[in-house]
N, C-alpha and C positions, 0 to 999 in steps of 0.2 A: 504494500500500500504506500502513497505516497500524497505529501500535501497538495494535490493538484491545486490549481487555483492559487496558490499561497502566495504567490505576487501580485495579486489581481487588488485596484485600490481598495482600503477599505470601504468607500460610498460605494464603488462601481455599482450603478443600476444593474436587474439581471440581465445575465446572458440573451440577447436576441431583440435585447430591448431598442426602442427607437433615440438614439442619444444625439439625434441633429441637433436638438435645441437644447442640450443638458452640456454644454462642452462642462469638463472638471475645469473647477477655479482654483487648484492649486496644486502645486508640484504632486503629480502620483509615487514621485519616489521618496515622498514624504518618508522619515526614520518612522516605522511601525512597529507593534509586537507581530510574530509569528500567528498563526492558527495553532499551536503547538502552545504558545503562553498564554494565548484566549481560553482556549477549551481549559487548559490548569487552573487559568484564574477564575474562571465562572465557577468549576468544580469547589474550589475553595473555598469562593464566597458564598456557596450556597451550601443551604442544611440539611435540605429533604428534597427527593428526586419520587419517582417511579419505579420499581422495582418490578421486571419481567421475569415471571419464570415460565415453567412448562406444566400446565397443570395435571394434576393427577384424576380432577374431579370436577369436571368433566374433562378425560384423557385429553393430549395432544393439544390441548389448545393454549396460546401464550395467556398470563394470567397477568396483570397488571396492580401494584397494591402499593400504598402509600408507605414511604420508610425515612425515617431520619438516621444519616450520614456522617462521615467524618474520611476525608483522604489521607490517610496515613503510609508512610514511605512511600506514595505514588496510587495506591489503591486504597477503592471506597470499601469501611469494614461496616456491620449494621449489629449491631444488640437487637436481636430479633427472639422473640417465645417458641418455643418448643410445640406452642397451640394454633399458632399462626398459619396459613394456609400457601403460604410461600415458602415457610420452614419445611411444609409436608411434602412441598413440590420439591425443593432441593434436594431432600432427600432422598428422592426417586431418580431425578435428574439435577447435575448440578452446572446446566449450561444457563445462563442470564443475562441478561445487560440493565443499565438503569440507565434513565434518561432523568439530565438535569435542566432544568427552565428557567432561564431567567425571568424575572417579574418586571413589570414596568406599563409604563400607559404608554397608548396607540396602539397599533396594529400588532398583536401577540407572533404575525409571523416574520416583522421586525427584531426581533427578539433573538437572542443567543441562547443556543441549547447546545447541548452536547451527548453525545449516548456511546456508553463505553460496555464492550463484549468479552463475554470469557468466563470462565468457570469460578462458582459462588462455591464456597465451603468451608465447614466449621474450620477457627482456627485452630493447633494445637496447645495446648496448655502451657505451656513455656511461652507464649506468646501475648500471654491476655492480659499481662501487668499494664505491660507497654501499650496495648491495643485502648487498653481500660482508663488509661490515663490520657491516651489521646483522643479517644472519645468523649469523655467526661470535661475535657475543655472547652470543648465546641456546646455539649450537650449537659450543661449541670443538673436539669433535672431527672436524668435518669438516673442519679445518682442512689435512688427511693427502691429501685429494683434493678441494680446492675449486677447483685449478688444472689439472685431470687437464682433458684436451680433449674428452673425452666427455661431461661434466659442464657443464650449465648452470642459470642461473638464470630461474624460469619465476614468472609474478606469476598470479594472480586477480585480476579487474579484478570489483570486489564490483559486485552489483547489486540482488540479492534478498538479506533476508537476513530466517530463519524463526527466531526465538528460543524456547524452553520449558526454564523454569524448575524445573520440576516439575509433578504434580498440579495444573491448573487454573489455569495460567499460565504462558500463550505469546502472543505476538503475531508479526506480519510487521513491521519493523522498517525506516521511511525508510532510502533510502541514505544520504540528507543528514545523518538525524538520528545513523548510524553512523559516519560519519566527522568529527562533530562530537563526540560522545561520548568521555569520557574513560578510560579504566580506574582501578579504587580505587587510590587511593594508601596504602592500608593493605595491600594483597594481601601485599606483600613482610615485613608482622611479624602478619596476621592470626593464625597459627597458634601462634607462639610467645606470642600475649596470652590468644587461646583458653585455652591449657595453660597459662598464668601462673592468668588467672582460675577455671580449675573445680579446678586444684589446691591454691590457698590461699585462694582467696576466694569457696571454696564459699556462705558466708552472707551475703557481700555481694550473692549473688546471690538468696538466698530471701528481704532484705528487699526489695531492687529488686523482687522479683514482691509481694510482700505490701503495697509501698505504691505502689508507680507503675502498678498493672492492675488487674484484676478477679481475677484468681488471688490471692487474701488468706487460703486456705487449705492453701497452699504448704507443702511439708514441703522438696524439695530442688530443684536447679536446677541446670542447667549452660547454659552459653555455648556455643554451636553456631555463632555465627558473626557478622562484624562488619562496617563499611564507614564509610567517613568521613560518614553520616548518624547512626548508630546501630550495636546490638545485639542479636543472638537469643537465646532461650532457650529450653530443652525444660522448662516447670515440672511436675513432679510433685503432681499436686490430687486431691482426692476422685474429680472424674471422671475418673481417667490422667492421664498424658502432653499435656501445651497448649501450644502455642507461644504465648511472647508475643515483644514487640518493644519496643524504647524507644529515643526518641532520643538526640541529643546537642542540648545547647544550640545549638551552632554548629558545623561543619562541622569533621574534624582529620584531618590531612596525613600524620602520623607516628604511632610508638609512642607518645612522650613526649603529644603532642597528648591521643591516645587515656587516658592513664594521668592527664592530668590531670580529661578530662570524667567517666570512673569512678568518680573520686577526690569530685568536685564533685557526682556523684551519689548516692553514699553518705552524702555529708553532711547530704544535703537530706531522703533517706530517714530517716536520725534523727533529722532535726528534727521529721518529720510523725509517729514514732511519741513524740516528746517530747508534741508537740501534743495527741496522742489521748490521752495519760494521766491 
């Protein structure tokens, strides 16, 4: 398998789509994350996915059931009952995949998912300290029955894994290169720099479009979303609604990071509208 698609921009309309009147308004070889550290990092940030098994009852047929999650050394493990009707199926068969879903408003098939393949089964016993306690980070209240006897810990041994981002980008996803991949290390203050940035610094963000893209007709702009490469925007232009993107100089780990390359980019923005006058 391999990431097809995995240079293709992150907006690109889909595949076949009519793009006369959509030209991209900013560098496509904009610095992005991979499909490889999308799919890790959506996995990450999310708690509870879909769990496929193969059911027992009625035979043969995929069963689908709600599970709360934790990816530990590269695979998702689940504290599941002994009574559960996905535990009965494993045990018959222990082929699965779980599909995880991003949340979010608009169009749900906008949205980033991810669905990872391969064989579910109970952990061994030497294993379940370490499993238990990375569980129980993510999941403290299971804490009420994570010792109950009915209850164990079951891993996904990842194999396949089908990545889609949205509209016209998705690829199939190395194992290798998934368990190499790292999740954003901004995920944990993306949200809070989002609502910093579209609440006060609405206009730092319609000069950022006005001098760093092709959107130079920008009326307004918001931040949609960030990653220790860069930034999104929804710019507001003559023709609608454009996404652009920009990068960062260099790579940032943290808020602070983050608050300094913004900061660095602003400055640079008025020196080019200094230039132009």
């Amino acid at each position: 398998m391999t990431e097809e698609n995995d240079n293709r921009p992150r907006h690109a309309p889909p595949k076949g789509h009519d793009t006369r009147n959509q030209e991209l308004l900013y560098d496509p070889n904009v610095a992005t994350s991979t499909h490889a550290e999308q799919a890790r990092t959506l996995a990450e940030k999310m708690s509870t996915a879909t769990l496929c098994t193969m059911s027992t009852s009625p035979e043969g047929f995929p069963y689908g059931s709600f599970v709360t999650y934790v990816i530990h050394e590269g695979n998702p493990i689940f504290l599941i009952s002994a009574l559960a009707e996905h535990t009965k199926n494993l045990l018959k068969s222990s082929k699965a995949s779980l599909l995880i879903a991003e949340a979010g408003e608009g169009n749900p098939l906008a949205l980033g998912r991810v669905t990872l393949v391969g064989e579910c089964t109970k952990l061994p016993d030497h294993e379940r300290d370490n499993a238990k306690k990375s569980f129980l980070s993510k999941h403290e209240s299971a804490k009420f029955y994570v010792d109950f006897k009915d209850f164990s810990f079951y891993r996904l041994k990842v194999e396949a894994i089908r990545y889609i981002g949205g509209f016209g980008r998705m690829s199939w996803v190395e194992e290798e290169t998934w368990l190499e991949a790292e999740p954003d290390p901004l995920v944990p203050y993306s949200m809070d720099i989002i609502s910093h940035m579209n609440e006060d610094h609405s206009d730092a963000m319609v000069l950022y479009c006005k001098t760093m893209s092709k959107a130079t007709d920008t009326t307004e702009a918001v931040m949609t979303g960030i990653d220790r490469y860069g930034f999104e925007m929804s710019a507001t232009t003559e023709a609608g609604q454009r996404p652009i993107r920009l990068a960062f100089d260099k790579e940032v780990l943290d808020s602070e990071g983050a608050r300094k390359e913004l900061v660095k980019m602003v400055k640079k923005a008025r020196e080019i509208v200094e230039n132009q006058e």
